[in-house]
C-alpha positions in Angstrom: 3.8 -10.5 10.6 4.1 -8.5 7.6 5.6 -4.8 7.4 1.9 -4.1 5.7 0.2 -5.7 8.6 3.1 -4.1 11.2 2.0 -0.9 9.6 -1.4 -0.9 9.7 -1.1 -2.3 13.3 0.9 0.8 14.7 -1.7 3.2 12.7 -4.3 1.8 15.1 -2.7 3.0 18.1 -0.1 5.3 16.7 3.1 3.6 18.4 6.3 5.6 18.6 8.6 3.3 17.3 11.8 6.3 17.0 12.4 9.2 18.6 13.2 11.4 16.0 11.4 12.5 12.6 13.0 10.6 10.7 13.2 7.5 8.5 16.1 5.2 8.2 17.4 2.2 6.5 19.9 -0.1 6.7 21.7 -1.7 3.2 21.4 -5.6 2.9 21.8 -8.1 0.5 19.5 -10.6 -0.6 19.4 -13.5 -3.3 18.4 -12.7 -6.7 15.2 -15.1 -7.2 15.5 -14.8 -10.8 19.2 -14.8 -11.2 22.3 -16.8 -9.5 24.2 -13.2 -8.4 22.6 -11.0 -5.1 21.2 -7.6 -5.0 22.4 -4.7 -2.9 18.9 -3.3 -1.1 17.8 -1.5 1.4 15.4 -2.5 4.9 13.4 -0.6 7.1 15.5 0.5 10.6 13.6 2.8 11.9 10.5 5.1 12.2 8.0 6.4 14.9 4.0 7.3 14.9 5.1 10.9 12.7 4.3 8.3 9.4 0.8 8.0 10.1 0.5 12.2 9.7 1.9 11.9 6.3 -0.3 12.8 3.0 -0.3 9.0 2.3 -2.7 8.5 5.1 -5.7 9.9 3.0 -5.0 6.9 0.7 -4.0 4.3 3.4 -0.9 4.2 2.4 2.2 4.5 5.0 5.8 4.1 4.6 7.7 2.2 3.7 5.7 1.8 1.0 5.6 5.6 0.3 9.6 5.7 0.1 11.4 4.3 -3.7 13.8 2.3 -1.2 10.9 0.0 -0.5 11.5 -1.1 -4.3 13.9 -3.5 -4.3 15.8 -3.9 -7.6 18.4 -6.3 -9.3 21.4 -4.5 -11.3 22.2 -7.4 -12.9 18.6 -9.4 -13.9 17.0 -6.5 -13.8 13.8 -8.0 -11.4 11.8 -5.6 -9.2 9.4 -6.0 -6.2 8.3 -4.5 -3.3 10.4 -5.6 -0.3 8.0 -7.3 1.3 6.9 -10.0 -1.6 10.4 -9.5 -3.2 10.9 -13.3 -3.4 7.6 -15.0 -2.9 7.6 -16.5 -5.9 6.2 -19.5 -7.5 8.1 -21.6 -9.8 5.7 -20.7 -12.9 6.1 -17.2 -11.6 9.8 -17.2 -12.1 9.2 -18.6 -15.6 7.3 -16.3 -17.2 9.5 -13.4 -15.3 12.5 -14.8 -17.0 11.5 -14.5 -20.2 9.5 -10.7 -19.5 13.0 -10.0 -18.5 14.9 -11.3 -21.4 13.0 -8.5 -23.8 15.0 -5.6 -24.5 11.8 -3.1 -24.0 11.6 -4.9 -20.1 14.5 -1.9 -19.1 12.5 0.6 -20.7 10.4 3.0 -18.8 10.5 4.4 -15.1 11.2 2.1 -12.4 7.8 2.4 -11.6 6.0 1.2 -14.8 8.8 -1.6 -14.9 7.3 -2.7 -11.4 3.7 -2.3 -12.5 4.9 -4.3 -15.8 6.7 -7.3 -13.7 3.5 -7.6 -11.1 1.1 -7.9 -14.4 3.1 -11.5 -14.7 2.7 -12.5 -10.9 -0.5 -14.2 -9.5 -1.5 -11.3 -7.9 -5.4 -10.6 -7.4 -8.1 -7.7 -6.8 -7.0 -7.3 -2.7 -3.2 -6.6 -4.1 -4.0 -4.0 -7.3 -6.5 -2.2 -5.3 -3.3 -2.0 -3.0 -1.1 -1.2 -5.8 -3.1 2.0 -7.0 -3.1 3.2 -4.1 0.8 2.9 -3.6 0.8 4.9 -6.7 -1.3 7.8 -6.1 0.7 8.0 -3.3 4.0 7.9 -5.2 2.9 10.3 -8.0 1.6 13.9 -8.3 0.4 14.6 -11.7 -1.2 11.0 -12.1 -2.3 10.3 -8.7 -6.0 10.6 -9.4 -5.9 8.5 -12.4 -4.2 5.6 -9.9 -7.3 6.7 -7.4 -9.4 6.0 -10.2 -8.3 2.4 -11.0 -8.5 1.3 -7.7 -12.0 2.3 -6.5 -13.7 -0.4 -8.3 -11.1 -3.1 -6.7 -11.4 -1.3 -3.4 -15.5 -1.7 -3.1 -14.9 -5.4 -4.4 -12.2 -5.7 -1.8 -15.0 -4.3 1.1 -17.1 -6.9 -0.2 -14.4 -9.8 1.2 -13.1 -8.1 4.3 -13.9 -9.4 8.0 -14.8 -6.8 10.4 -11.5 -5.2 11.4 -9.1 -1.6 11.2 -8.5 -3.0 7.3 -11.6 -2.7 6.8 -12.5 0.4 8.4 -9.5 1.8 6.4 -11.0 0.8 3.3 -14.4 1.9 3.7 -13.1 5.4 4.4 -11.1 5.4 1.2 -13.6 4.7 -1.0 -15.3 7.2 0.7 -12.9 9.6 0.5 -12.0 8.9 -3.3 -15.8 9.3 -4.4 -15.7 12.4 -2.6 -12.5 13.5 -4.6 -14.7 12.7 -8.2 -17.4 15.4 -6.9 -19.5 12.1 -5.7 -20.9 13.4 -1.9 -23.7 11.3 -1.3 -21.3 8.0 -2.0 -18.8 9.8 0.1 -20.9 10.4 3.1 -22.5 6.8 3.0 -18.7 5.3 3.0 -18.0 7.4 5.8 -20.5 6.4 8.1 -20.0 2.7 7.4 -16.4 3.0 8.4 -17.7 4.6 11.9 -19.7 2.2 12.2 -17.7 -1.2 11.3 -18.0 -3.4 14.5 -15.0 -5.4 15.8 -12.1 -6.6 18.1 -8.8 -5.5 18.2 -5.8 -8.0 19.3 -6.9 -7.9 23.0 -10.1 -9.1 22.3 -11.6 -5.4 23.1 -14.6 -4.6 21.1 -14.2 -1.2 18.4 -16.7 0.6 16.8 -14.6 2.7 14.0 -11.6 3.8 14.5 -10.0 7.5 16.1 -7.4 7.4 13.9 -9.9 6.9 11.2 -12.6 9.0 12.8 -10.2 12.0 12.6 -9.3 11.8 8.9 -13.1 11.7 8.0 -13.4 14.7 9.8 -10.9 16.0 8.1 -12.1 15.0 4.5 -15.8 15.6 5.9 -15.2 19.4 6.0 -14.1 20.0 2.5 -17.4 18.8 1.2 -19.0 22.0 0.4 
């Protein structure tokens, strides 16, 4: 299972996975799939349910991914990913990142442009950037709404794909709570009500309407609409 999917599987029943209130990692080394040399990272080691009550939850967003330890770097080649795709690479892939990485202007910017910069060369569709903006307006502060912005559209696309399920549910209730960020209520309460009212069965073959953990934050968002 993926962390993304581990994540999003603990925010349905809010699992306490650590006692305390705090976040750890643990340094590892993994191969350079760009390079021949080995990079000096960092993996999740622990965390408990506290994650889901962070800010990122209005966007969907949890740690690890809300953390710059989650981007896993290469001194040497100078390669960035996300820990969790960091070599799922095809050999095209590799090709066009090797020569990305052999321009001078490739080390130029913050670590998170470079990242943006390296995934625009990957086969990476709709699902993932709509993912990706929202990893960013977690990450930023001044440009967050402009991140929000970009992935609406590729959110509603991405609704359009998604079996009945907590991803779903998730999704429908950010789009509903971006629109209602951009002053856009009517959108905002219609997206709302379709992620109470998504239909579907969770790993023990229980049928779920909605969500409680979802439920709650759309209460929460609800009540700022004037």
């Amino acid at each position: 299972m993926s962390i993304v999917s581990r994540i999003l599987s603990g925010a349905i029943g809010l699992i306490l996975f650590a006692g305390s209130h705090a976040t750890t990692w643990a340094p590892t080394t993994v191969e350079d799939p760009i390079g021949t040399g080995t990079c000096e990272v960092h993996e999740p080691a622990s965390y408990g349910s506290y994650i889901y009550e962070w800010p990122s939850k209005y966007d969907g967003v949890y740690w690890p991914f809300t953390d710059r330890h989650w981007i896993w770097q290469c001194a040497e080649s100078g390669y960035l990913s996300f820990g969790d795709d960091f070599g799922d690479l095809t050999a095209d892939e590799i090709s066009r990142i090797r020569a990305h990485l052999n321009e001078p202007s490739s080390r130029m910017g913050s670590e998170l442009e470079r990242l943006e910069s390296l995934y625009r060369i990957r086969d990476k569709d709709d699902q993932f950037w709509a993912w990706f903006y929202r990893v960013k307006a977690a990450i930023l502060t001044s440009q967050a709404d402009e991140a929000r912005y970009d992935a609406l559209p590729l959110l509603e696309k991405t609704a359009e794909s998604l079996d009945p399920g907590f991803e779903l549910v998730q999704v429908y209730f950010v789009i509903g709570d971006y629109h209602r960020r951009f002053g856009e209520v009517d959108t905002a309460k219609e997206y709302f009500s379709k992620a109470r009212a998504v239909e579907w069965k969770d790993e023990d073959g229980n049928t779920q309407v909605g969500s409680d953990y979802t439920n709650k934050l759309i209460d929460e968002r609800s009540a700022l609409i004037p």
